[in-house]
ROSERO-160716 format. One record per atom (N, C-alpha, C): residue number from 1; residue in one letter; atom name; y, x, z. Coordinates in steps of 0.001 Angstrom, whole numbers. Layout:
BEGIN
<site seq="NUM" type="a" atom="CA" py="Y" px="X" pz="Z"/>
...
***
This chain:
BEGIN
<site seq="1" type="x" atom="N" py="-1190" px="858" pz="0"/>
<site seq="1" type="x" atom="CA" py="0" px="0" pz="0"/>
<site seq="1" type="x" atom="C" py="1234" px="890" pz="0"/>
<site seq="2" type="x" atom="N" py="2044" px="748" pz="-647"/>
<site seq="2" type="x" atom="CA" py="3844" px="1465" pz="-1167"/>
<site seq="2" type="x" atom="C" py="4254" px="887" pz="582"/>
<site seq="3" type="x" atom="N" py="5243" px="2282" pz="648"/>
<site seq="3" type="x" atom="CA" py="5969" px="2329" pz="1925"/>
<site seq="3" type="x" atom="C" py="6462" px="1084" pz="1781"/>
<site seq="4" type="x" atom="N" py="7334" px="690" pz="1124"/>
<site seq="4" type="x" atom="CA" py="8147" px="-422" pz="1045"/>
<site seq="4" type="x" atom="C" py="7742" px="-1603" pz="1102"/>
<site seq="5" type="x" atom="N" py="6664" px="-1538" pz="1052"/>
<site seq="5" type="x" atom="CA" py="5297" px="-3483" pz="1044"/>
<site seq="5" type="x" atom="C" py="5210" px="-3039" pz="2819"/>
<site seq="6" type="x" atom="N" py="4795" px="-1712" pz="3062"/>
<site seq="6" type="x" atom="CA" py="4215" px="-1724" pz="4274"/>
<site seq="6" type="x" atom="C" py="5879" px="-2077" pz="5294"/>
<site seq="7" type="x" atom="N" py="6671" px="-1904" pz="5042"/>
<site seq="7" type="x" atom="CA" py="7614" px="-1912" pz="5296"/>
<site seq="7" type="x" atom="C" py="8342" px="-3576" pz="5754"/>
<site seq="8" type="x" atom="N" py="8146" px="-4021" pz="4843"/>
<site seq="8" type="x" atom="CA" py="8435" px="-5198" pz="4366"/>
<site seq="8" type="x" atom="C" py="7622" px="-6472" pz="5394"/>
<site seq="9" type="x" atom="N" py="5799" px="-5747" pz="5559"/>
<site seq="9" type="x" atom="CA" py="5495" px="-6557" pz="5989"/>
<site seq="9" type="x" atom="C" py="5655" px="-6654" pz="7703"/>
<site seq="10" type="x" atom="N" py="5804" px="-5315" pz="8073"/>
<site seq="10" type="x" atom="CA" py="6272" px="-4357" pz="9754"/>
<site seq="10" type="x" atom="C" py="7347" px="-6153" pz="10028"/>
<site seq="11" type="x" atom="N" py="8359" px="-5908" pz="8537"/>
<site seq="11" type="x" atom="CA" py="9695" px="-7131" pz="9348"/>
<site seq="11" type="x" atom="C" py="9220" px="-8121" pz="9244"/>
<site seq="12" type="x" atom="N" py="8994" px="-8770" pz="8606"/>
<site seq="12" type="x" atom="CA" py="7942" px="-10144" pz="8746"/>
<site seq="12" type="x" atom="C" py="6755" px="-10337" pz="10098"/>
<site seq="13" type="x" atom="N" py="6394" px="-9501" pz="10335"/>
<site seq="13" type="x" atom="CA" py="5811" px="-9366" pz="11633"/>
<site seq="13" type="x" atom="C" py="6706" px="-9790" pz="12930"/>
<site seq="14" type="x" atom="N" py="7539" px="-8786" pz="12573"/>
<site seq="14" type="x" atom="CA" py="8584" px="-8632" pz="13873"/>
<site seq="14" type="x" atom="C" py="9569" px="-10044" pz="13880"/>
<site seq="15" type="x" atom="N" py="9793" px="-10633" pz="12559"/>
<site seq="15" type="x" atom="CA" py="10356" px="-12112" pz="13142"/>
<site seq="15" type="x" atom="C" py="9727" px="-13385" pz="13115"/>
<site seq="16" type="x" atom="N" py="8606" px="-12975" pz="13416"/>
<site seq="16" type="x" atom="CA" py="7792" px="-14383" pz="13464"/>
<site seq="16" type="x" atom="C" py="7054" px="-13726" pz="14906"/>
<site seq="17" type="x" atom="N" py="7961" px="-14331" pz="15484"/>
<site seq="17" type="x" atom="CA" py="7859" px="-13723" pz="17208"/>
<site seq="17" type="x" atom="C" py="6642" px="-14890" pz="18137"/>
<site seq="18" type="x" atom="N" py="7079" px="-15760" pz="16923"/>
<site seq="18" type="x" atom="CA" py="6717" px="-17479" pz="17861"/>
<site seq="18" type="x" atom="C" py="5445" px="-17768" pz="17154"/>
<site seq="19" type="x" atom="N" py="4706" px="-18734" pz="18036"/>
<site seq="19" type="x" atom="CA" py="3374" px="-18748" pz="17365"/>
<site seq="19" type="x" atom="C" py="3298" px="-20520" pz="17873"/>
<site seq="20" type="x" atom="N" py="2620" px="-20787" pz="16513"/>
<site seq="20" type="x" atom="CA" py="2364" px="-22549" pz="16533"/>
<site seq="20" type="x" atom="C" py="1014" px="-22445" pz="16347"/>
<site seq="21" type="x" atom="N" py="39" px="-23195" pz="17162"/>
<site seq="21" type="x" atom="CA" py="-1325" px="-23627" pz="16940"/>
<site seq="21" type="x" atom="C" py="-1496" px="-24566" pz="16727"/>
<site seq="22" type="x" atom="N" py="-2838" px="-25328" pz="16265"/>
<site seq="22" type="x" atom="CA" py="-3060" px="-26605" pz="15895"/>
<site seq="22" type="x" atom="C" py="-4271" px="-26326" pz="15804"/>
<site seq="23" type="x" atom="N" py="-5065" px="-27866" pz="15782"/>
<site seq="23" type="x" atom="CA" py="-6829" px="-27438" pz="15848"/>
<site seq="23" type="x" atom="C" py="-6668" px="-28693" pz="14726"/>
<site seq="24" type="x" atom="N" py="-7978" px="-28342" pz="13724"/>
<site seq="24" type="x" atom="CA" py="-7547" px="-29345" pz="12613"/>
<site seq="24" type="x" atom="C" py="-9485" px="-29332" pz="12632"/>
<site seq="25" type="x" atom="N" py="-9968" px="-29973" pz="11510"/>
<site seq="25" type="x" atom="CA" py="-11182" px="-30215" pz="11205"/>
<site seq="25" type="x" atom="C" py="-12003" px="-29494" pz="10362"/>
<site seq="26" type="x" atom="N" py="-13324" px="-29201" pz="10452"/>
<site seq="26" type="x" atom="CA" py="-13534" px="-27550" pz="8999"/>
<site seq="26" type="x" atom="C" py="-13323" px="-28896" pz="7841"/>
<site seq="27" type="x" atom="N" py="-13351" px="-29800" pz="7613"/>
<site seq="27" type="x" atom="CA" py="-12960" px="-30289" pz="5739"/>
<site seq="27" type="x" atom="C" py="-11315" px="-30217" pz="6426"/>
<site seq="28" type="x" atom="N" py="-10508" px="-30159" pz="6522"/>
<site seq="28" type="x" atom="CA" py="-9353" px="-29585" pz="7161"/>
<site seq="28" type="x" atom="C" py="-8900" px="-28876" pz="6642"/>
<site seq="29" type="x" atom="N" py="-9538" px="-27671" pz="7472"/>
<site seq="29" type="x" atom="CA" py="-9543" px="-26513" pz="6817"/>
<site seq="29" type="x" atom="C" py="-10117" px="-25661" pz="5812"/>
<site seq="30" type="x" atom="N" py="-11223" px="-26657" pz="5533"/>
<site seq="30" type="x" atom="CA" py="-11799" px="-26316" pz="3871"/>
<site seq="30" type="x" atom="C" py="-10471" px="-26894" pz="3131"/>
<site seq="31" type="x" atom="N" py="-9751" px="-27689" pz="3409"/>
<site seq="31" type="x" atom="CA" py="-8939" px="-28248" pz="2024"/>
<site seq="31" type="x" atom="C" py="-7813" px="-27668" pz="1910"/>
<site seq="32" type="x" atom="N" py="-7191" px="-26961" pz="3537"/>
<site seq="32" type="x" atom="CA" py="-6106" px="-26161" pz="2987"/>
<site seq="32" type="x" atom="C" py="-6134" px="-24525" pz="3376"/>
<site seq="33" type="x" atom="N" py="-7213" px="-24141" pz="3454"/>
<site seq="33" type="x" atom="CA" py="-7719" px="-22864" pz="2692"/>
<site seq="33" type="x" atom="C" py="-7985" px="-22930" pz="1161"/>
<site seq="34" type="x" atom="N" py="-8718" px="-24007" pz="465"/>
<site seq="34" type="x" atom="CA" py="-8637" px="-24290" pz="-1188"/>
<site seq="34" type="x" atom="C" py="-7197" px="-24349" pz="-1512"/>
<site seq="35" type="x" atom="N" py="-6402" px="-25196" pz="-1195"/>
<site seq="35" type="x" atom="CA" py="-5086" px="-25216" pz="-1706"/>
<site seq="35" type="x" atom="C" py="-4395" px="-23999" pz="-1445"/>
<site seq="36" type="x" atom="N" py="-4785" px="-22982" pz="-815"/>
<site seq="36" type="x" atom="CA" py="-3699" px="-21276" pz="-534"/>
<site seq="36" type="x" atom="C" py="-4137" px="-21109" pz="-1717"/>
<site seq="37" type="x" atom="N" py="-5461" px="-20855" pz="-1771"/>
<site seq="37" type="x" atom="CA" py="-5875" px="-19889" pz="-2623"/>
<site seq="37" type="x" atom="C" py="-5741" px="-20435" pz="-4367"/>
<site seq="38" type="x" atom="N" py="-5900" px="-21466" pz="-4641"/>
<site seq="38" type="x" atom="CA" py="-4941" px="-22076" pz="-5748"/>
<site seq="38" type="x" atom="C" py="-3884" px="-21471" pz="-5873"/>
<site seq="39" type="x" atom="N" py="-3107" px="-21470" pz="-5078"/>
<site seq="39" type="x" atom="CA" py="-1480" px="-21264" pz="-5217"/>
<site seq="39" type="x" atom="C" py="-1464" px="-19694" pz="-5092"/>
<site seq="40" type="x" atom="N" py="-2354" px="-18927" pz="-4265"/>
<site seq="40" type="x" atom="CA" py="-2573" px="-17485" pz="-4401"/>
<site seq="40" type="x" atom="C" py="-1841" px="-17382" pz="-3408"/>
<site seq="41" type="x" atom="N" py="-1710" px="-18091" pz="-2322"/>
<site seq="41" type="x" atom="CA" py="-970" px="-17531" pz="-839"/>
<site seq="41" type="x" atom="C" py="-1818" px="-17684" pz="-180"/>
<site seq="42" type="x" atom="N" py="-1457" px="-16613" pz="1260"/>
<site seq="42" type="x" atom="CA" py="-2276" px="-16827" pz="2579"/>
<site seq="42" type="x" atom="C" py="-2518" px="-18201" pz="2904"/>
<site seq="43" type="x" atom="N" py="-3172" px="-18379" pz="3552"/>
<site seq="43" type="x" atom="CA" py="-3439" px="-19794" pz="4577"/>
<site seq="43" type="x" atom="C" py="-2094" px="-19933" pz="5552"/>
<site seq="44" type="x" atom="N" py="-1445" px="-18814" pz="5811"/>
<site seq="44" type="x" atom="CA" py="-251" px="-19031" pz="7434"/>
<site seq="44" type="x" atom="C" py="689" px="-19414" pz="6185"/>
<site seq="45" type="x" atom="N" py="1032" px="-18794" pz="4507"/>
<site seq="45" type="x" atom="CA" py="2067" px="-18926" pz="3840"/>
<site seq="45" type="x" atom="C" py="2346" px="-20017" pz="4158"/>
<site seq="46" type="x" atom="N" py="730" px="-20592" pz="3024"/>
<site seq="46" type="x" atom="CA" py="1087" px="-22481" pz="2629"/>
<site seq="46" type="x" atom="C" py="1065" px="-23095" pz="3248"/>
<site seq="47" type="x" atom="N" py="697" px="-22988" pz="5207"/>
<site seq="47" type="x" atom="CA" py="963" px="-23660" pz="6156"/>
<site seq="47" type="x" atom="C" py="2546" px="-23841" pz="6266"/>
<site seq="48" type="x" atom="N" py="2753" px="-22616" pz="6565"/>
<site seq="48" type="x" atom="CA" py="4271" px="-22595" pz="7239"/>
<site seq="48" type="x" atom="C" py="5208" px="-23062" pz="5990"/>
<site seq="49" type="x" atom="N" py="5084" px="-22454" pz="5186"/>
<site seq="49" type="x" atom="CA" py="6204" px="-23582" pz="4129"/>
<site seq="49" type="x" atom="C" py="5581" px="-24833" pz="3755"/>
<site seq="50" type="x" atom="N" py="4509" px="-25471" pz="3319"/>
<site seq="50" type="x" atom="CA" py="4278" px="-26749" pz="3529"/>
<site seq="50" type="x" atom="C" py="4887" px="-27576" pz="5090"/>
<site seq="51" type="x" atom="N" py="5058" px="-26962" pz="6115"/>
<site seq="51" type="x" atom="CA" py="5274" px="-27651" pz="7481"/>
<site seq="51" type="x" atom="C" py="6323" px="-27468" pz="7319"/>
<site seq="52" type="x" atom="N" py="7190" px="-26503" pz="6532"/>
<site seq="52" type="x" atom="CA" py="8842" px="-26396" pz="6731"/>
<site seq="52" type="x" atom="C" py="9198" px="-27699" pz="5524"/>
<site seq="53" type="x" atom="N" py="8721" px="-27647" pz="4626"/>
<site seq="53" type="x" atom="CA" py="8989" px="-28538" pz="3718"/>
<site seq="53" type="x" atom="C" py="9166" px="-30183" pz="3884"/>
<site seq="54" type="x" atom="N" py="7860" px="-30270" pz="5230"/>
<site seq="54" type="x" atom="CA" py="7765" px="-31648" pz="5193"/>
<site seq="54" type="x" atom="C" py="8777" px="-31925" pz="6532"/>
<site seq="55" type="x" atom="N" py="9275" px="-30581" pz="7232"/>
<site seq="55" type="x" atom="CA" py="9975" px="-30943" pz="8578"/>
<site seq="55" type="x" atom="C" py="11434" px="-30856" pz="7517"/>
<site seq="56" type="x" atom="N" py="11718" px="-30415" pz="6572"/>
<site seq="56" type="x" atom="CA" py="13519" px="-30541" pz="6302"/>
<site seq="56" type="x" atom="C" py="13353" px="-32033" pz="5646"/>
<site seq="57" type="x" atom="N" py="12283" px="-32526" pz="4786"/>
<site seq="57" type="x" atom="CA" py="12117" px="-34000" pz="4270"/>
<site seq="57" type="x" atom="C" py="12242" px="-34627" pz="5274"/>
<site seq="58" type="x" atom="N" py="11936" px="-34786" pz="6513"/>
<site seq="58" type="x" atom="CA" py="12205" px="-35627" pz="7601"/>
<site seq="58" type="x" atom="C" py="13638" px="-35854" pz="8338"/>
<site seq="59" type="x" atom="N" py="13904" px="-34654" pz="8400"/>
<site seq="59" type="x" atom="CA" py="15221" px="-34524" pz="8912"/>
<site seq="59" type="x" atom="C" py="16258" px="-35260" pz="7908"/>
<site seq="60" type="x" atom="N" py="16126" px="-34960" pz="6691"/>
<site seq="60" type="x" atom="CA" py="16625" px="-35195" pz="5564"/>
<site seq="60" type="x" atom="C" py="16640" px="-36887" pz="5933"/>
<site seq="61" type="x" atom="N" py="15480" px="-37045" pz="5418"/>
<site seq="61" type="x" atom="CA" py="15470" px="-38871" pz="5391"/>
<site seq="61" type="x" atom="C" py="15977" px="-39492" pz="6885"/>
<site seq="62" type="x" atom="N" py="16102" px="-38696" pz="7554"/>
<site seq="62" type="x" atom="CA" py="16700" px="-39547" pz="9314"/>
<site seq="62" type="x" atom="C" py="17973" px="-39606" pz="8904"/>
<site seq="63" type="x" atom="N" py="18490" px="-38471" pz="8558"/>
<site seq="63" type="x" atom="CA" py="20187" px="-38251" pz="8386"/>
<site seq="63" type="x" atom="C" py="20488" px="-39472" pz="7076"/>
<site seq="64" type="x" atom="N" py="19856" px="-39826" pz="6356"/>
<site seq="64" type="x" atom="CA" py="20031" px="-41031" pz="5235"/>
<site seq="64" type="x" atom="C" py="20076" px="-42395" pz="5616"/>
<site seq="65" type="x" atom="N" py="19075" px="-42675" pz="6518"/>
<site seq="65" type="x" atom="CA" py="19014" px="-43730" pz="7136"/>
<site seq="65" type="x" atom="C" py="20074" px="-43638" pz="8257"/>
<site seq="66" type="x" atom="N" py="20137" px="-43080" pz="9357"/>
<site seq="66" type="x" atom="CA" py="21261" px="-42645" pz="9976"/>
<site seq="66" type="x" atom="C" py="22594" px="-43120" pz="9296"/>
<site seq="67" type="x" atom="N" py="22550" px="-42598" pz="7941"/>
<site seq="67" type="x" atom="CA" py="24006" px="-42608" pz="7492"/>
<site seq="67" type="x" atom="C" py="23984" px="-44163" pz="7099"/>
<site seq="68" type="x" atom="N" py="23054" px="-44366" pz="6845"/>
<site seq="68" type="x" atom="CA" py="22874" px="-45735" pz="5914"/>
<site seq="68" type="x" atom="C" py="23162" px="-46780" pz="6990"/>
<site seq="69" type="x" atom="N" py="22840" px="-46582" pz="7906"/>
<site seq="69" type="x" atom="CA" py="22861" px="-48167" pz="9116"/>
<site seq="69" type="x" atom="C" py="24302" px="-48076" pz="9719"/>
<site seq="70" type="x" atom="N" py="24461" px="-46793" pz="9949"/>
<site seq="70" type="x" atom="CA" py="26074" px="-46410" pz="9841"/>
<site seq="70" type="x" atom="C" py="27237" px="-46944" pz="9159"/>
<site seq="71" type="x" atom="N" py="27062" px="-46715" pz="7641"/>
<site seq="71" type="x" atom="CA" py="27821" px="-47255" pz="6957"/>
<site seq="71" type="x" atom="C" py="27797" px="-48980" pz="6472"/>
<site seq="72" type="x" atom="N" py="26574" px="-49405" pz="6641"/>
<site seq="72" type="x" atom="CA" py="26119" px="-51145" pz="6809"/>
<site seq="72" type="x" atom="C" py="26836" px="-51518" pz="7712"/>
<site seq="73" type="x" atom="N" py="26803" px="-51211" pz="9207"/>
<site seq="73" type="x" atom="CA" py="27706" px="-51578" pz="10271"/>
<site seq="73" type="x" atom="C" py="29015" px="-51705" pz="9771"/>
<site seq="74" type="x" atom="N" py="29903" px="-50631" pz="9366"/>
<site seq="74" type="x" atom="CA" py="31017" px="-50497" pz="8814"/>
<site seq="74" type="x" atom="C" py="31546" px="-51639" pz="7838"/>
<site seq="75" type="x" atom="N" py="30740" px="-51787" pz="7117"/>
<site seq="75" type="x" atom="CA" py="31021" px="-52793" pz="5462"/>
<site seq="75" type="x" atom="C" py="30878" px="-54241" pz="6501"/>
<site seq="76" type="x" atom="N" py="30090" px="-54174" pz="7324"/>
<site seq="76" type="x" atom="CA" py="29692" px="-55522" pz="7753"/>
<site seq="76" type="x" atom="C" py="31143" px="-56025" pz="8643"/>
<site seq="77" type="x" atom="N" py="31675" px="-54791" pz="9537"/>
<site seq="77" type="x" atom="CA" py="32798" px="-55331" pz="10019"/>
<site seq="77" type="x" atom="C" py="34167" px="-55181" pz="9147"/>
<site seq="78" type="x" atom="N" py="33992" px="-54666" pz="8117"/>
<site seq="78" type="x" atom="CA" py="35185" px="-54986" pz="7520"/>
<site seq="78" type="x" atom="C" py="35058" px="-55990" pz="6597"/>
<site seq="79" type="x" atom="N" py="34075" px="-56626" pz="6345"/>
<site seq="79" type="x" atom="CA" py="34033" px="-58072" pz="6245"/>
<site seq="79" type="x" atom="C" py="34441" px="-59071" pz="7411"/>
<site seq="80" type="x" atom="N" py="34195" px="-58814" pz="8610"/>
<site seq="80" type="x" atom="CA" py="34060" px="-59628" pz="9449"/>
<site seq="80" type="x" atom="C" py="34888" px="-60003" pz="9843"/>
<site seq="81" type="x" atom="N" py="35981" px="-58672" pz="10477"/>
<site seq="81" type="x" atom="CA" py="37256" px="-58040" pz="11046"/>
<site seq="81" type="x" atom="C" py="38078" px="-57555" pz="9750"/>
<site seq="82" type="x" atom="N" py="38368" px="-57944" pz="8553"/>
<site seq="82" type="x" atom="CA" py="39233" px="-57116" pz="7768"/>
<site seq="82" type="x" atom="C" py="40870" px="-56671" pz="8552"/>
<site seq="83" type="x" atom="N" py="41267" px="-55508" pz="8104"/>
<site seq="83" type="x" atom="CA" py="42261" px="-54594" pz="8530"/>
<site seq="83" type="x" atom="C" py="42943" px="-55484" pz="7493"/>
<site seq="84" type="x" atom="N" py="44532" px="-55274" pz="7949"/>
<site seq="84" type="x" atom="CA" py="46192" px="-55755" pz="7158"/>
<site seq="84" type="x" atom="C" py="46042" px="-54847" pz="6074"/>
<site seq="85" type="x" atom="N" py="46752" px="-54911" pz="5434"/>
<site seq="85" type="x" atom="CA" py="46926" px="-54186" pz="3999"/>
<site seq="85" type="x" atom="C" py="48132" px="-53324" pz="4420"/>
<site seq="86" type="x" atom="N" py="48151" px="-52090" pz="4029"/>
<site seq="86" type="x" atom="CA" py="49224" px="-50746" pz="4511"/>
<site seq="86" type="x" atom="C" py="50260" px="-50957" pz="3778"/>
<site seq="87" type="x" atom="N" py="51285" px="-50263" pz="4093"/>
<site seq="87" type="x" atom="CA" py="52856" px="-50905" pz="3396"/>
<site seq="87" type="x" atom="C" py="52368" px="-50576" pz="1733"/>
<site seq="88" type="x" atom="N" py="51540" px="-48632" pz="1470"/>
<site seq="88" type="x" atom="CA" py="51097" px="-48524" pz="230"/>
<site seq="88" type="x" atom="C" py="49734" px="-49818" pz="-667"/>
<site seq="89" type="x" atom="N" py="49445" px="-50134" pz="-145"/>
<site seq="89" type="x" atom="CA" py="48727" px="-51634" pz="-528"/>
<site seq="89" type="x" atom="C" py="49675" px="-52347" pz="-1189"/>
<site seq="90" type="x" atom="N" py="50680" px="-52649" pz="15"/>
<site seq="90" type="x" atom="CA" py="51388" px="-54283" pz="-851"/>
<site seq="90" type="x" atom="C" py="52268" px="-53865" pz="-1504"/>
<site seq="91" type="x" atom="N" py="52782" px="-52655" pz="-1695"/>
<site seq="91" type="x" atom="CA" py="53427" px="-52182" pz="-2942"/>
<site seq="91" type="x" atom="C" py="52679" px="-52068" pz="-3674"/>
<site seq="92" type="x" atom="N" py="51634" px="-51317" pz="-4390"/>
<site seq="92" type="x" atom="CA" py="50669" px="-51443" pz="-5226"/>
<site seq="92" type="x" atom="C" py="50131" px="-52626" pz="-5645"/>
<site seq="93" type="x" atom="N" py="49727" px="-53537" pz="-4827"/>
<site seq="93" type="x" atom="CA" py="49724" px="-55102" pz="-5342"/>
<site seq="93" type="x" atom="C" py="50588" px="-55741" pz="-6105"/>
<site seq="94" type="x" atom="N" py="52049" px="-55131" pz="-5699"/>
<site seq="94" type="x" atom="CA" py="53133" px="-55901" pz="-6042"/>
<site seq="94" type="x" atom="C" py="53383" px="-55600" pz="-7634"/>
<site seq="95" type="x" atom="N" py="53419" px="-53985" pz="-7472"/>
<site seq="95" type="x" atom="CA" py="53660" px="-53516" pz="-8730"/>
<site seq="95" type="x" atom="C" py="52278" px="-54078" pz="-9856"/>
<site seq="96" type="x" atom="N" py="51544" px="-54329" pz="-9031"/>
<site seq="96" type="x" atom="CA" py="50723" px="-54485" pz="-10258"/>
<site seq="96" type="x" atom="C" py="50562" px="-56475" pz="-10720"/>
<site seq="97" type="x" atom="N" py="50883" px="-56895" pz="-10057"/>
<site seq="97" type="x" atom="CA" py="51138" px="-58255" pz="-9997"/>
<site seq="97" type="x" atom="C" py="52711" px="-58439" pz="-11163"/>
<site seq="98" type="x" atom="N" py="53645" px="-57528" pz="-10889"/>
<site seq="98" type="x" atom="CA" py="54640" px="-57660" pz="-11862"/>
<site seq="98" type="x" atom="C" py="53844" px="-57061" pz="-13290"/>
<site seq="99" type="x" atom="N" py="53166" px="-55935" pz="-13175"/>
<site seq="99" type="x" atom="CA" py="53022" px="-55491" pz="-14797"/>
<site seq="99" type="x" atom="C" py="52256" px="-56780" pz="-15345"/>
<site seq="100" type="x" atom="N" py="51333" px="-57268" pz="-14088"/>
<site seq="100" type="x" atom="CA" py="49995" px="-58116" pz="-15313"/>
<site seq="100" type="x" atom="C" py="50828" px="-59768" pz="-15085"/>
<site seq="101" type="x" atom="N" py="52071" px="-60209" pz="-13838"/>
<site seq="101" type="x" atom="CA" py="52416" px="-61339" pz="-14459"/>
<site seq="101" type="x" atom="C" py="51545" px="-61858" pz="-13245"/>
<site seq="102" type="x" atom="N" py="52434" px="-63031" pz="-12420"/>
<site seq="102" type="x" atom="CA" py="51773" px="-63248" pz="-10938"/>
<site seq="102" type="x" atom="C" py="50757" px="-63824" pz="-11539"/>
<site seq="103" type="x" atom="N" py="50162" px="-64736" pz="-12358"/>
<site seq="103" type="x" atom="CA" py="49049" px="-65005" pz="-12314"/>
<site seq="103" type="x" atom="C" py="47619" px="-64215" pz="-12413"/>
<site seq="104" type="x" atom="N" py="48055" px="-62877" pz="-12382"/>
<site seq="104" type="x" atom="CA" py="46912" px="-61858" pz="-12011"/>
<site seq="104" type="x" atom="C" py="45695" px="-61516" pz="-11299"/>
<site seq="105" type="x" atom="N" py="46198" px="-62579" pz="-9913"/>
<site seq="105" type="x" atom="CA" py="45851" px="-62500" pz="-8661"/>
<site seq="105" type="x" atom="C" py="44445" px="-63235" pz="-8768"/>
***
């Protein structure tokens, strides 16, 4: 192995300080030992980025929904509760009520 692989792998060592276990089933682990070696990665690769993949998709979809019930609330009370129109509103109304002719409205 080239200094620089051996090198390479010394830091990869050194920041994967933390260790995650899990006990899974041998067809389990027959199926994602087959799927590394398909893809031509270790077993810890396609673990750890498959588990990173499906933990940012999660996070991902909370923050959507999150945003989503968020902004429903919002639309719902400004239906409910509508706000006055700002002085720039009813000028803009106005002006545009003169170009198109009050029956615009």
């Amino acid at each position: 192995m080239a200094d620089a692989e051996r090198s390479d792998d010394a830091r990869t060592r050194r920041r994967r300080a933390e260790r995650l276990e899990t006990r899974v089933t041998a067809e389990q682990k027959a199926l994602i030992t087959h799927a590394a070696a398909l893809e031509g990665r270790s077993v810890t690769d396609f673990v750890l980025t498959s588990l990173q993949d499906a933990a940012k998709r999660a996070i991902a979809e909370h923050a959507m929904i999150e945003l989503s019930v968020r902004d429903s609330r919002a639309f719902v009370e400004a239906l409910v509760e509508p706000r006055e129109p700002g002085r720039r509103m009813r000028e803009r109304v106005a002006t545009f009520r003169t170009r198109m002719g009050d029956d615009a409205t």
